[in-house]
N, C-alpha and C positions, 0 to 999 in steps of 0.2 A: 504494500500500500504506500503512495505516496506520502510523505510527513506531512504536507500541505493540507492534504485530506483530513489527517491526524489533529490540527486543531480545530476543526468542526467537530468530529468526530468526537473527541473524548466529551465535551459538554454536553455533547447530544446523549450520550449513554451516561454520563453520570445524571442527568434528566430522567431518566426511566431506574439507575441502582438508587438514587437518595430516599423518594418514597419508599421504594422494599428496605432500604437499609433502617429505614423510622421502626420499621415494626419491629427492630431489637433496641431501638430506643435513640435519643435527641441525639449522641455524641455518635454512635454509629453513623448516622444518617447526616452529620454534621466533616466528619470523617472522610465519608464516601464526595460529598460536594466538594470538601479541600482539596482532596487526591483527584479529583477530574478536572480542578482547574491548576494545582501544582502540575500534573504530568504535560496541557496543556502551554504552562509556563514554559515546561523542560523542552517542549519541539522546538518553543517559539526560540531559546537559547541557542539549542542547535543549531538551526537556521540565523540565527541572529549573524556571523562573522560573514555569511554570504550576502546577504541581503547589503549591509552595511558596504559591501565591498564594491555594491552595485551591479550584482546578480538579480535577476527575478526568476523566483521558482514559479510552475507553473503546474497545474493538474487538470486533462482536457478529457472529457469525455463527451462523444454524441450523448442529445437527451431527446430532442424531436429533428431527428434529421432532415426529413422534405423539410423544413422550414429553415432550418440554419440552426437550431438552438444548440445548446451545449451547455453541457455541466462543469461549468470551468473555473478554476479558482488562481489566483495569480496574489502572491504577494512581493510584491514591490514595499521599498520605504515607508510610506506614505499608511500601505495596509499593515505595515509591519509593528508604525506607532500606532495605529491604534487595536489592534491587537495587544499588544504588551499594558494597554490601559484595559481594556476589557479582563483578562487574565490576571494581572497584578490588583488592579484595587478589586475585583470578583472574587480573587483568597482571602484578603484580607475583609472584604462584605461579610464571607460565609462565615469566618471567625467570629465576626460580630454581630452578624443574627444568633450564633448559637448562644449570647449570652444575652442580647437584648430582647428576642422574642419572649412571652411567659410560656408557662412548662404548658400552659393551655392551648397554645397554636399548636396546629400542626405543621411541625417545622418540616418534615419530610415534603410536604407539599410544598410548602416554599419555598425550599431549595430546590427541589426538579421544575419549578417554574424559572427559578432563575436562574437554572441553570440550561433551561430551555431555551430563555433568552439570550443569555451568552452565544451558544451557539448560532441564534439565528444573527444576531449580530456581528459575529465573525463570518459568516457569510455572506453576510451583507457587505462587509470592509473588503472582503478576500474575493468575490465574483465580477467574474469580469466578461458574462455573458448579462444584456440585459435583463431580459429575464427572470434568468437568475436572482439579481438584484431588486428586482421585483419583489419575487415572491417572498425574499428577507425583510424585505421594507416592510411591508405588511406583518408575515410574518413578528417581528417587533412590536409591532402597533396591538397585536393581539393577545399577543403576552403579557405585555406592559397593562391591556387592559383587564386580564384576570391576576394581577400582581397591584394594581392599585385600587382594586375591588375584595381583594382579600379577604377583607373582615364584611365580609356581606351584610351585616345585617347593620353596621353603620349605614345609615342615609346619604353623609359626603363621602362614605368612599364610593357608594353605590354612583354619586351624583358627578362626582370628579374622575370616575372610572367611563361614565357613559361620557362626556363633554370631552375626555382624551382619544376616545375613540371616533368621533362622531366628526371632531376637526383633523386628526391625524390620516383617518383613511379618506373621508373626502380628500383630502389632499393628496393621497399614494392614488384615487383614482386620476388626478391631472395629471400626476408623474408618468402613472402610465401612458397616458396619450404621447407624454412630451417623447419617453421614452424608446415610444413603439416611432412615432414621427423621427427622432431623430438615427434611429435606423436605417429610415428610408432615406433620410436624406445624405447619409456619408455610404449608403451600399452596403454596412455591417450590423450582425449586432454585435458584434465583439468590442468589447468597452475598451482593449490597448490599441484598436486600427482604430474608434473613432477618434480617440483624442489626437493620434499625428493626423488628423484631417480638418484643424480647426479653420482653413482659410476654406475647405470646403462649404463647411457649417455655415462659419459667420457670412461668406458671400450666399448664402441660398435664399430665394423670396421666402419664407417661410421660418425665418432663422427668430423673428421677432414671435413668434408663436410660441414657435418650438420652449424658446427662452422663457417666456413669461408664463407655460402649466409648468415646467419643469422647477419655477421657482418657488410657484406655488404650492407645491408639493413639497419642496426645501422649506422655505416659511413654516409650514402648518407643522413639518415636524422639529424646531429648534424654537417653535415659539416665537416668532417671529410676529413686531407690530403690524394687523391689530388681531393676531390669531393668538396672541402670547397668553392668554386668560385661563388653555387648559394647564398650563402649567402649573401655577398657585391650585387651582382645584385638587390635582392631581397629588398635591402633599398628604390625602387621605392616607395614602399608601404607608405599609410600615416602614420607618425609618432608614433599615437597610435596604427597601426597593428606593428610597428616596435617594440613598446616597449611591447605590449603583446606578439606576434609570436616568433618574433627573438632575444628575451632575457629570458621570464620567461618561454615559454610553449612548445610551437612544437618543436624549437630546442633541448630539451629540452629529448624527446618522446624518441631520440636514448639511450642517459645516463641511460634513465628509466630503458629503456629493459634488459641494460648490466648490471644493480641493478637488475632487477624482476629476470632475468637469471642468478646472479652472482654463487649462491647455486648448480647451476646445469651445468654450461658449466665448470667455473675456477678450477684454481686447478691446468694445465696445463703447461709444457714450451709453448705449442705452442699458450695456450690465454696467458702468459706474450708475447711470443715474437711479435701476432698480435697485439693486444689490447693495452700494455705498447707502442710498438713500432710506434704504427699508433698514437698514443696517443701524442707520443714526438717530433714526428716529425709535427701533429699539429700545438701543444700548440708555438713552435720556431716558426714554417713559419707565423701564425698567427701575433705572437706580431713583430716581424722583420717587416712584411708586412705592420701593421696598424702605423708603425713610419713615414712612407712615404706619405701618405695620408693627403690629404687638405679638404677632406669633412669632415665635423664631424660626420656624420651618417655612411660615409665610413669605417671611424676610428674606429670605435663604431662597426661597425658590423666584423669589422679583430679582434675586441677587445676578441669580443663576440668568434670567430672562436678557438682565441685563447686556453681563458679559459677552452671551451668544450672539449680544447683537454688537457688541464690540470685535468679536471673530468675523460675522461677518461684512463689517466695515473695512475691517483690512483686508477680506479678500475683495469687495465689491473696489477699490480702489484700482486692482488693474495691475499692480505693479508685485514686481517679483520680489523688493522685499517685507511690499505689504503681506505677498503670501506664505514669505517665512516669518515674519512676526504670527501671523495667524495659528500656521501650525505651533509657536511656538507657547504661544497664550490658551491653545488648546491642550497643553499635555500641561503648562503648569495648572491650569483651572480644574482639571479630576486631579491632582492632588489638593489645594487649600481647599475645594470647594465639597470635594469627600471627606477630608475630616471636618468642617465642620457641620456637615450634616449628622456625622457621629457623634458629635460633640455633644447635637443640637438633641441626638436620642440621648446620652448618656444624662444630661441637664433632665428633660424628662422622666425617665426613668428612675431618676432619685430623688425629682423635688415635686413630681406629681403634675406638673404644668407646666407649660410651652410660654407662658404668656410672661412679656416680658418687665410688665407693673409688678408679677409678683415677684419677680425674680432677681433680687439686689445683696450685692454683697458675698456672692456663692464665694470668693477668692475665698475665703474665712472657714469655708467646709469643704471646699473641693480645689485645693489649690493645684492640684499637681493638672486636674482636666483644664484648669482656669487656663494655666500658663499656655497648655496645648490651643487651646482656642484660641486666645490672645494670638500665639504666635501666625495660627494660619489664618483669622483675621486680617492679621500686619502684611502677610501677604496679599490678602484680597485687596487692600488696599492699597496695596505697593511702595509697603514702607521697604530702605533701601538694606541689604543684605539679603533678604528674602526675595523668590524665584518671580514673583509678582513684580517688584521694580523694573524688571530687568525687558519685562515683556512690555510693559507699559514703555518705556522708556525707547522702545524700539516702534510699537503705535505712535506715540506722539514726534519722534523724531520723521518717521515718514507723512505722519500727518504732516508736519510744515512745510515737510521738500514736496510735495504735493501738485505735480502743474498740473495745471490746469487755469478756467475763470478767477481771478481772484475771489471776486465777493462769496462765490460757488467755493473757495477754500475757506473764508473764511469764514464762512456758514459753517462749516465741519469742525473748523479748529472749537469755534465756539462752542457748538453743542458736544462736541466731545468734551470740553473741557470741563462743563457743566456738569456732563455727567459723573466725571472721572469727580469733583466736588462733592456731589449726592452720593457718589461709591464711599469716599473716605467720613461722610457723617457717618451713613450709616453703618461702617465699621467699628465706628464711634462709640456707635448707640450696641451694636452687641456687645463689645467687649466691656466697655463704662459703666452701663446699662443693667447687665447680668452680674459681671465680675466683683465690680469697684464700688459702684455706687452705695452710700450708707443704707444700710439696711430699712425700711418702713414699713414695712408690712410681711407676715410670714406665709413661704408656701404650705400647699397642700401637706407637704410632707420633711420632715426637715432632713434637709440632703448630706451624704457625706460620698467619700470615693467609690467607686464602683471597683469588682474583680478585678485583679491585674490585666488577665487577658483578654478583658472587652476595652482597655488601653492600648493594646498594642497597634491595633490597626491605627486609632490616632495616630500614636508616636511617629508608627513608619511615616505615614502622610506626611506629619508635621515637620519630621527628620528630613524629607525630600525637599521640603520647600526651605528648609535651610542649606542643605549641601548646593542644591542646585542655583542658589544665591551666591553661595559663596564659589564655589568651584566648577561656573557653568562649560567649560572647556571641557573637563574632563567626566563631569556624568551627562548632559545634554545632547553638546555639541553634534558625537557622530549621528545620531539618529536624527536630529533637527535639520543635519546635514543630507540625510538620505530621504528622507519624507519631504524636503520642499525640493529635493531633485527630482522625486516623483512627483509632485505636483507641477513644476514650472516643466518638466520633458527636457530639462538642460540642465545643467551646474548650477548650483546658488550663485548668486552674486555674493561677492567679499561683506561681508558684517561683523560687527566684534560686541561680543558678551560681555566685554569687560564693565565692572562696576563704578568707572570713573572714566570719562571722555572729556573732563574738561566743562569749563562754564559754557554748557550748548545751551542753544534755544529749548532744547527738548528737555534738560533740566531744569532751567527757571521754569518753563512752561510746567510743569512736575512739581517744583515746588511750591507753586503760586495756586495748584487744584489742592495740593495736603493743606497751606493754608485755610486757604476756603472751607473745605470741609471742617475743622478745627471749630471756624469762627461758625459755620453754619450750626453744627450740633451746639454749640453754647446759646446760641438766639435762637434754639428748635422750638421754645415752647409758641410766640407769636405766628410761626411759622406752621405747626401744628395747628392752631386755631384757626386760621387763614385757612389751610385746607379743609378743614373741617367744614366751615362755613359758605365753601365756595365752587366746591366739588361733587355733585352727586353720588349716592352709592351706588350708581349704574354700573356694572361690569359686560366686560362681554361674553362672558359665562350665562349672564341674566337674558340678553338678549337670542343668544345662541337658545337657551333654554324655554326661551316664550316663542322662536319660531318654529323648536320640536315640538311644542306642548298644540302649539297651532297645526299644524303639520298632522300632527297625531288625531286633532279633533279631526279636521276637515275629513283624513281615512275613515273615521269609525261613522261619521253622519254620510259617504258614500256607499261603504259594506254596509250599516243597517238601511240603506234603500235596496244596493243589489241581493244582498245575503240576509235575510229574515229568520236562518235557523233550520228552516224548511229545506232536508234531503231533497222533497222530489224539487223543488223550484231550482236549488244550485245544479241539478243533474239534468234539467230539462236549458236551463241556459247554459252549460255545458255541452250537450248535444247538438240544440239548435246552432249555436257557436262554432262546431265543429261540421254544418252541414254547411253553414253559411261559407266558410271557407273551402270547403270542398265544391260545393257550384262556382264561386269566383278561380278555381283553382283551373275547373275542367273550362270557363267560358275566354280565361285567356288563354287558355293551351291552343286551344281552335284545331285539337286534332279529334280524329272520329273514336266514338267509344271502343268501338270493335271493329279489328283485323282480321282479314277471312286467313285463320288460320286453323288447322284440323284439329278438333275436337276427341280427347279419347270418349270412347262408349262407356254410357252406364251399367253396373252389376250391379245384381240384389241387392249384398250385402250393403254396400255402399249407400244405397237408398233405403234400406232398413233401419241403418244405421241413422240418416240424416234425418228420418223420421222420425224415430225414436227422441232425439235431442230436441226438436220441433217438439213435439209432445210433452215432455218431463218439464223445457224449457216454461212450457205455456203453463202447465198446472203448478208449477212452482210460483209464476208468476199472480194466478188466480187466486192462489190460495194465501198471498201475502197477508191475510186478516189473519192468518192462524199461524204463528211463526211454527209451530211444530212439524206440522205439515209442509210449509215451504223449504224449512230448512231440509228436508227429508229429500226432499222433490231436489232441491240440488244436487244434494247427494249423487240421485240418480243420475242428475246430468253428468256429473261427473266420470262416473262410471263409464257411460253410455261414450264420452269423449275417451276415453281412456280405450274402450273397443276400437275407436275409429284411429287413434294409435297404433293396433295392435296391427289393423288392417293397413295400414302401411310401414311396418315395418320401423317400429320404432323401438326397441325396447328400454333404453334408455327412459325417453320420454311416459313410458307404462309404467315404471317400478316409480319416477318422480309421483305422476296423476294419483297413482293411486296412494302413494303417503298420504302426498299432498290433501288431499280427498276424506283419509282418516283424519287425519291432525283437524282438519277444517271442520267439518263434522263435528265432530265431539267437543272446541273449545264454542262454539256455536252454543249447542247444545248446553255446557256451563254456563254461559252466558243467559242462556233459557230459563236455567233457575230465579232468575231476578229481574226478569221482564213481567209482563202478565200472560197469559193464556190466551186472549184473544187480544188483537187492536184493532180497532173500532174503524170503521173507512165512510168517512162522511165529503166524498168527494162530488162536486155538483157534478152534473150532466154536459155543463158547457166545458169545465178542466177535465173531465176525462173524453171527452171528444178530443181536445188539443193535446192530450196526451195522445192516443190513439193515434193522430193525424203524423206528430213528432216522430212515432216509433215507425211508422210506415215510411215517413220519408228516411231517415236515417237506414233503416232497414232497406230497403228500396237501393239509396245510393251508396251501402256498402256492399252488398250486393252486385251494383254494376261497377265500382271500382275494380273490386275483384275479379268479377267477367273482364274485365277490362284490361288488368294485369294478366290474370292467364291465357286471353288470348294474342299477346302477344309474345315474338321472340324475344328466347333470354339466357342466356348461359349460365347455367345455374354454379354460386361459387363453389358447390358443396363437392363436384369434380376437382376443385384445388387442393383443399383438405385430405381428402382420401387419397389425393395423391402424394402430400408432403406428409402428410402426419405421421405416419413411420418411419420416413428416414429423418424428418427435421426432431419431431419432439419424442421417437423409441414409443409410438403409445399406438394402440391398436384400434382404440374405441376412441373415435373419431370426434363423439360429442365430448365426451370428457377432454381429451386435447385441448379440444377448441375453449374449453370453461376454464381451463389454468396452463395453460401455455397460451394459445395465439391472441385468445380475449382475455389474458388473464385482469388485466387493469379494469374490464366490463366486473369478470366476478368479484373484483375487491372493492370497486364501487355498490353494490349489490349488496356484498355484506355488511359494508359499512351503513349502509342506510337499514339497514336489519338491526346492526347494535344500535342505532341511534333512536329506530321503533323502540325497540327493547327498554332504554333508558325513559323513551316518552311513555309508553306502556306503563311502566314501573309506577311512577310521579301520578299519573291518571286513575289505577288501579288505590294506589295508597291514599289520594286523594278523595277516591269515591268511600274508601271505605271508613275514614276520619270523618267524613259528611254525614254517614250514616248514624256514626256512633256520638257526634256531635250536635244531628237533630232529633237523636231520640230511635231512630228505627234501632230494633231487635235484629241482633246479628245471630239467624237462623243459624242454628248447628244440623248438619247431618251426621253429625259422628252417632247418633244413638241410630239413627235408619239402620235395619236390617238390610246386612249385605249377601247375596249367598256364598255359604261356607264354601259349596264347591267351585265356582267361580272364583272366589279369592285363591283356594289351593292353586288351580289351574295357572292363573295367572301369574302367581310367583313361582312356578314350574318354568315357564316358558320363560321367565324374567332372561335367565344367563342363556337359554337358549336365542331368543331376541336378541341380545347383545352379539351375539357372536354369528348373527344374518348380518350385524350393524358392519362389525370389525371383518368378513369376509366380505360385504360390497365394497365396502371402504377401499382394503388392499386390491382387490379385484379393477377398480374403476379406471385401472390407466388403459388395460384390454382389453375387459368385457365389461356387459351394463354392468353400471353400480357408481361410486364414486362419493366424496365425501357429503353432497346437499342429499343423495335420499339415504346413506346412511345413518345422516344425525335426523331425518326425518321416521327410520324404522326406530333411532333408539328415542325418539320422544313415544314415536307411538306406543311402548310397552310400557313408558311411565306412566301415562293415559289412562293404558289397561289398568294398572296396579291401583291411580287414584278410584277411578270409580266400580273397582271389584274389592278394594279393600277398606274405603274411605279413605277421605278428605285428610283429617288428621292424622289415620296409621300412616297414609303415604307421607305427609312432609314431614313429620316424626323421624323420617330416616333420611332427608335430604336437607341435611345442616350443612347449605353450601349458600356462598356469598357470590351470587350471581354474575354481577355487573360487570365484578374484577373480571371473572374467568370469561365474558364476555369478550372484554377486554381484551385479557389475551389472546383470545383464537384470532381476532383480528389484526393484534400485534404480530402475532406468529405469520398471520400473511405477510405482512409489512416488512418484517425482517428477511421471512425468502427471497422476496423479491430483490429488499437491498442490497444482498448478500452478490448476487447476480454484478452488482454496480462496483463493489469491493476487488472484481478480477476481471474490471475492462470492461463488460459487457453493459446493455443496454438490462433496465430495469425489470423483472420478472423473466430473463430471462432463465429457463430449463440446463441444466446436467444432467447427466447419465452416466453411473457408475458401474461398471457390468465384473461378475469377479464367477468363480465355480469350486464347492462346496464337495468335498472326498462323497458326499451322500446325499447331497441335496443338488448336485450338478447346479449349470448355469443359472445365475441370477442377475438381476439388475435391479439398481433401484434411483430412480429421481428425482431432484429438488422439488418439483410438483405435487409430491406426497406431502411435504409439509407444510406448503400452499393447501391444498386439500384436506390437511388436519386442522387447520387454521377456519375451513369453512364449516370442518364438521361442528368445530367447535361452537363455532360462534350460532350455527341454525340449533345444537342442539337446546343450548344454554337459554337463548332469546326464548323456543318454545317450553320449555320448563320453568321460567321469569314468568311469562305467562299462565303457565295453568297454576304454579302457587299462589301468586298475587290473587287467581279468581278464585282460590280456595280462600285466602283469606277473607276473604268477604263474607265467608259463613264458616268460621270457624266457637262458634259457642259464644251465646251472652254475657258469656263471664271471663273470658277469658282478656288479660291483660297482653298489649304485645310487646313483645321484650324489645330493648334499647337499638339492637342490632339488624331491627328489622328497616328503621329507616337507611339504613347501609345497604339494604340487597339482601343479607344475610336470611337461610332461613332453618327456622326453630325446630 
């Protein structure tokens, strides 16, 4: 395997070991997240002396070839810093949720979320198909929205989790437009041949488009003015999704792109005027904003707003060393800005409150956190010794060499200057504020030092923004060196880190924003007032939130006009729907319905058969008042279909119908228990004419589609199959092939919509039965019914017999009928038999099995087949074939497709058995209590 591949990879499976590792407890599962992001650490080191050298690794795989796509990963410089920020402050997060979470989270879940994120985030920095890029983008935005949702049953995480989503992927859908257009317009999607084609780009009619979704998409996810609003919400999130997400990594994804892209969009007035512009107008509203703020994580996250909009001011500028300052305020800003989100939990976590009235004088109980804060503060500030100076000092020095229009630079100097002013109050106000300030009022809780080891992640942070202060040559340099050589596609221009250059403009200009800020936080309180009096609480959170809440009405007042609840009404504008478009389909085709093409002759059976179905069809129908009878009458249809299988030679299709057929049948029939006996049919004379009329046309024109279809020429594909299927996939039984080799991506779609029934099932099933119990209805027990004695023996006779019709079609299905969907349909049907020959409660008395997981996993187990394919070159789901010969069992083979197909047995047997428990619980005794583990899946 590629090592490239190797840092997707280990995040992605320590995402699936952390949960299992919970179930032996917090430091296991805490363990297992360190180890996938240290081993992650260790490739990225390997690679490090190459990359630095100015090597790019690369790892290429086809993914949708007729299209161009590919699975490709490239780390260059550029992906290389930010990688080493994802994996470095990501060990040190996981260290500090395991002591900041309470022992009541479930931390396993936390860490395979974020550690789910890692990975999609390293792929996102590391692909360089777009695509690819794509689907990480997202990807992120999805994670991040079950990681700032966390604590569900909070309102603002629920509120700040839905507004990070709702601005973040509208925006990945512009991206994609831009993304898929600027495709077309450089002839690749390979993101290293678009960016050496930037004079193609920027000379195209279409380049102003192209530019303006793709920024949008940038915007929405760094928080960008006037989208910057999910951010603050988004601080619902626990502290360490806070100080990973919304300081070193996803916010982070927008800045990337405007770097991975800088080579090929800039160059532009019109990327200085959006980019610079949106940029400045940022980085002000930001620090202005976060001055006024009593939260600390409030503060912290306006902080955060701000900054990104100072990264992307120096790249909107155009110029090569506005692009290495940028990267360079990018790597210092996940250090001061990670620790002091940690800080900002540790403060929390020992005084009880965020809020920064209460919080005065902590130096006094918490001196050793104090100092830490203090320190990475003075960086955020860019107090000088600390790694913050150094980057600022490098923005404002390019800020004044700046050509361009004067008045147009001097707009920027200004408002940067401003801001960098509102940056140093309000570092003012955290450390003054919380630290220093005389005590007045006591917290919730009176705080003292926290574990040593929920310090360490601090210290490292805080340790970095000093080395990197003082010794930026020799911890910085190379990598600042090779990340803006991937970015500008040439050598850096000459810069110097050094901490003293002389009385420059860029220093007084520096000196004269720490003033400022100085004097601003001593005159805050006038200041404070003014805002207060002068300011609306209007956010854009608020407004976002009253055009879903509108948005949402207008849907429910159009569904209850079309949809009133009414089956037949949705199935008849369903239908009608579907004729309508079938007449416009055949009046522009303008060809004739029928080809005089020869007809085979009818036999008996054939019409016996089609008669048969006509009939059962029709009394099934008739008898809809009486569900017993209808459901019966399917049945037969069923059956009768299942003949007309047998007469063409299907047998595959005949062992599925008739499970199929069983299973269907009988949870029907449970279902029957808690309906009524009859339902009443008060339909007028005028709706059942229009119904009548409906079925005849539909009837009618699916009928002459079909004539229509067969009498024309067609080469049917089913001659390709039966010619490749044995030598391409070793498999004899053609249909099975075709279900986990040539379509296998059809059946893992299929399954998955099966677990996801499954899950919806679950939720609907437990839902009806807490309704019952919570208005009163008697929850009928059958366990006293008389079952018959000999029917119950019979049935757990055949039980292991059953079983082992399951596990020989099973094995059987790659040759002959059989195959994993009606083996896990033979082995529900003997569960079936056992529930209603032995009762309700004997039968799940013996199946104390937690559903959903194992659910789960037969789906997983597809997922991993398949990827396994991906791991030795090959195209996704792709089949092997291992052939070997036994002293007594002679020649054998055996193929990845088995475990593809154990993955389906899996998942059809488990969904049908979620199933018939759930309906058993609905009449499991009046008295009976249901234990804790049942809202889990688990059953008793």
């Amino acid at each position: 395997m590629n090592l490239v591949t190797l840092l997707v990879a280990f995040p992605a499976a320590g995402s699936l070991l952390a949960p299992i590792g919970a179930m032996r407890g917090r430091a296991t599962a805490a363990w297992t997240a360190a180890l996938s992001m240290a081993m992650s650490l260790g490739v990225l080191a390997v690679l490090l002396p190459s990359v630095l050298a100015g090597n790019v690794m690369e790892y290429r795989r086809p993914w949708i070839p007729h299209m161009g796509w590919e699975l490709a990963f490239r780390l260059d410089g550029l992906s290389l810093a930010f990688c080493a920020i994802v994996f470095a402050v990501g060990l040190l997060v996981v260290l500090y949720a395991h002591y900041d979470l309470p022992r009541t989270d479930r931390l396993g879940r936390f860490l395979g979320l974020l550690l789910l994120f890692a990975g999609a985030m390293t792929g996102l920095v590391l692909a360089d198909d777009l695509l690819l890029l794509f689907v990480c983008w997202e990807a992120t935005s999805l994670v991040s929205f079950l990681l700032v949702a966390y604590h569900g049953e909070s309102q603002n995480a629920r509120r700040g989790a839905r507004l990070a989503l709702i601005v973040t992927v509208a925006g990945g859908l512009a991206l994609l437009a831009g993304l898929l257009l600027l495709g077309h317009m450089s002839g690749t999607h390979r993101l290293s041949e678009i960016l050496g084609k930037g004079d193609v780009v920027r000379s195209h009619a279409h380049y102003a488009l192209v530019l303006g979704v793709i920024l949008l998409g940038v915007f929405t996810k760094s928080a960008q003015f006037p989208f910057h609003f999910w951010l603050p919400a988004a601080m619902a999130a626990p502290t360490p999704a806070s100080a990973y997400l919304h300081s070193a990594t996803m916010v982070k994804a927008g800045v990337f792109l405007l770097a991975r892209l800088f080579s090929a969009l800039s160059g532009t007035s019109l990327w200085f005027a959006l980019v610079a512009g949106v940029g400045v107008a940022t980085f002000t509203v930001g620090a202005y904003t976060a001055l006024f703020k009593h939260d600390v994580k409030e503060l912290l996250a306006y902080f955060t707003v701000s900054h990104l909009g100072l990264i992307t001011l120096l790249l909107g500028l155009g110029t090569p060393l506005g692009a290495v300052a940028a990267v360079f305020h990018v790597l210092n800003h996940a250090t001061f800005k990670a620790s002091l989100f940690m800080a900002a939990g540790i403060i929390d976590h020992e005084a009880g409150t965020r809020d920064m009235r209460l919080l005065n004088g902590l130096w006094f109980c918490m001196p050793y956190t104090a100092l830490l804060a203090t320190v990475s503060a003075a960086a955020m500030a860019g107090v000088p010794l600390l790694n913050g100076f150094l980057s600022k000092e490098m923005f404002f020095a390019e800020l004044l060499h700046q050509e361009g229009p004067g008045a147009l630079r001097h707009v920027l100097t200004f408002a940067a200057a401003l801001a960098g002013t509102f940056s140093v109050a309000y570092s003012l106000r955290f450390t003054h504020g919380v630290f220093f300030a005389r005590p007045w009022c006591e917290p919730p809780r009176r705080p003292h030092e926290t574990p040593a080891w929920m310090k360490v992640p601090v210290t490292v942070l805080t340790s970095v923004c000093l080395l990197v202060g003082l010794f930026p040559d020799h911890t910085v340099r190379p990598i600042l060196n090779a990340a803006s050589a991937a970015v500008l596609m040439t050598p850096p221009p000459d810069y110097s880190l050094a901490l003293w250059h002389g009385l420059t403009p860029a220093l007084i200009l520096s000196a004269g924003v720490m003033a400022g800020g100085v004097v601003l936080y001593a005159f805050r309180e006038p200041l404070f007032r003014f805002h207060d009096e002068h300011f609306p609480p209007w956010t854009g959170g608020m407004i976002v939130e009253r055009l879903v809440e509108g948005t949402i009405g207008l849907a429910s007042r159009f569904i209850r006009q079309l949809h009133n609840g009414s089956l037949r009404r949705s199935l008849a504008l369903l239908l009608a729907w579907t004729a309508l478009l079938g007449v416009l389909a055949f009046v522009r085709s303008r060809t004739a319905l029928l080809v005089p093409v020869p007809l085979s002759s009818l036999d008996a059976p054939t019409v016996v058969e089609a008669g048969l179905i006509v009939i059962a069809t029709s009394v099934a129908v008739l008898s809809r008042s009486r569900p017993l009878p209808a459901i019966l009458n399917l049945g037969v249809t069923g059956v009768v279909v299942t003949l007309a299988f047998v007469r063409f030679s299907g047998p595959d299709l005949v062992l599925t119908q008739i499970a199929v057929e069983m299973v269907f049948t009988v949870v029907l029939l449970l279902i029957l228990f808690f309906m009524p006996q009859e339902i009443p049919s008060v339909i007028s004379r005028a709706r059942r004419g229009a119904d009548v009329f409906l079925a005849l046309v539909i009837g009618v024109g699916v009928a002459a589609v079909t004539l229509g279809v067969l009498t024309r020429p067609y080469a049917p594909i089913s001659d390709y199959f039966l010619r490749v299927g044995k030598p391409l996939a070793e498999g004899a039984n053609v249909v099975n092939v075709i279900l986990v080799d040539f379509r296998g991506l059809d059946t893992l779609g299929e399954i998955a919509v099966m677990a996801i029934a499954a899950v919806v099932i679950f939720g609907i099933l437990d839902g009806v039965r807490q309704h019952r119990v919570l208005s009163g209805f008697p929850l009928e027990s059958r366990s006293k019914k008389v079952h018959p004695p000999i029917l119950a023996q019979i049935s757990r006779l055949l039980m292991p017999l059953a079983l082992s019709v399951a596990v020989f079609l099973f094995l059987r299905g790659h040759n002959r009928p059989g195959g994993g969907f009606v083996a896990g349909l033979v082995a529900a049907t003997i569960h079936i038999l056992l529930h209603m020959a032995n009762g309700i409660e004997w039968a799940q008395a013996r199946l104390r099995f937690r559903f959903i997981p194992l659910i789960a996993a037969g789906l997983l187990l597809a997922v991993l087949t398949g990827l396994g394919s991906l791991f030795v070159g090959h195209p996704f789901l792709t089949s092997a074939v291992v052939h070997g010969r036994l002293p007594l069992i002679g020649h054998w083979e055996i193929t990845s497709a088995l475990a593809f197909d154990l993955g389906v047995f899996g998942t059809v047997l488990e969904t049908l058995l979620l199933i018939l428990v759930r309906l058993g619980r609905l009449s499991v005794g009046p008295n009976r209590v249901p234990h804790p583990k049942e809202s889990r899946g688990e059953v008793d």
